[in-house]
C-alpha positions, 0 to 999 in steps of 0.5 A: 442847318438847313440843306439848301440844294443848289440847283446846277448852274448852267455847263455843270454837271447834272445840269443841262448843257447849255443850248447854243444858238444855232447858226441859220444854216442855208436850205439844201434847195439853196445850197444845190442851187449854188452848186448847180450856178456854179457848174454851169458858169464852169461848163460855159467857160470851159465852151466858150474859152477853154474849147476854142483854144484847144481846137486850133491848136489840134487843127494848126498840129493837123495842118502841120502833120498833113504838110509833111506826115512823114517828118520826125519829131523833137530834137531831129525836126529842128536841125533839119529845119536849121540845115535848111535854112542854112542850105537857102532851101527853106525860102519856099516855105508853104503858107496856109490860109483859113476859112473859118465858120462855113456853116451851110443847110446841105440839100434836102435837109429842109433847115433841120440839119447842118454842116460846119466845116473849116477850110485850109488853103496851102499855096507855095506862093504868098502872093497867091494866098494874098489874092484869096485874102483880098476875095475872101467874100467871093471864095465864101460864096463859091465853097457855100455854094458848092457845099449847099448843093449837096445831099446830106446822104452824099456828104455822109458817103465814105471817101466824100471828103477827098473829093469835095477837097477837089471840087474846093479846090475847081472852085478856088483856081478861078478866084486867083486868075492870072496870078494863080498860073503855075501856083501848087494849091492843096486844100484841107478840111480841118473842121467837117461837122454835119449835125 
């Protein structure tokens, strides 16, 4: 008898393994590409959606401590809240309104530098806040013309912010006429970014 060897078929032993196609896998140029696509996509919307909103709601939590620093906070802000009201106290409630995006070259900066800053107008009249709605146009150009005037040396001073706060404010009482006769205004800057 003849000995017939029997060559190992294949995914026998002694034979060799069989060789599976391999699945085209993506180049790691591609792959980095994906990854880099995708950051970018995040890092935008977190800018453009995410930023806002977390602004205002730090600026709107500023406003509300700078209207009263001193109150306390939790259960004992809400009853003295609902004591007041029941007391009639909280009728003269003071209301505050905005003026957003106030972008301006200071002096001498030659267009190179910029100053973004947000104003907040409280009045305890809501009439009066009224009028400053109706001459939102007029009040826009008062502020940017007094903020243009100046230096950016003298917008980067320390202190400068509370005298600008007033200089705002010279700016303002006019806008109300009549109207703002015997109204308590406080103007804020809740936004002040010079780049």
């Amino acid at each position: 008898m003849s000995e017939e060897k029997k060559e190992p078929q294949e995914g026998q032993e002694g034979g060799a393994p069989a060789a599976k196609p391999k699945a085209a896998e993506p180049a790691p140029v591609v792959m980095a590409g994906v990854v880099l696509v995708a950051l970018l996509i995040g890092a935008a919307l977190g800018a453009l959606v995410l930023a806002p909103r977390v602004i205002s709601s730090r600026q709107q939590a500023a406003l509300a401590e700078a209207k009263d620093p001193h109150a306390e906070k939790g259960k004992k802000k809400k009853d003295k809240k609902h004591e007041k009201k029941k007391e009639g106290e909280g009728e003269g409630k003071a209301k505050v309104y905005r003026l957003d995006n106030i972008i301006v070259n200071p002096a001498n900066s030659d267009g190179q530098r910029f100053l973004m800053c947000s104003i907040a107008i409280q009045a305890d009249d809501p009439e009066a806040l009224d009028v400053l709605r109706e001459h939102e146009i007029e009040l826009r150009d008062r502020v940017v013309t007094l903020l243009a005037a100046e230096s950016l040396e003298s917008l980067t001073a320390a202190g400068v912010r509370d005298s600008l706060r007033q200089r705002i404010l010279t700016a303002i009482v006019p806008v109300l006429g009549e109207e703002g006769e015997g109204v308590e205004l406080q103007v804020y800057l809740p936004q002040f970014v010079i780049q």
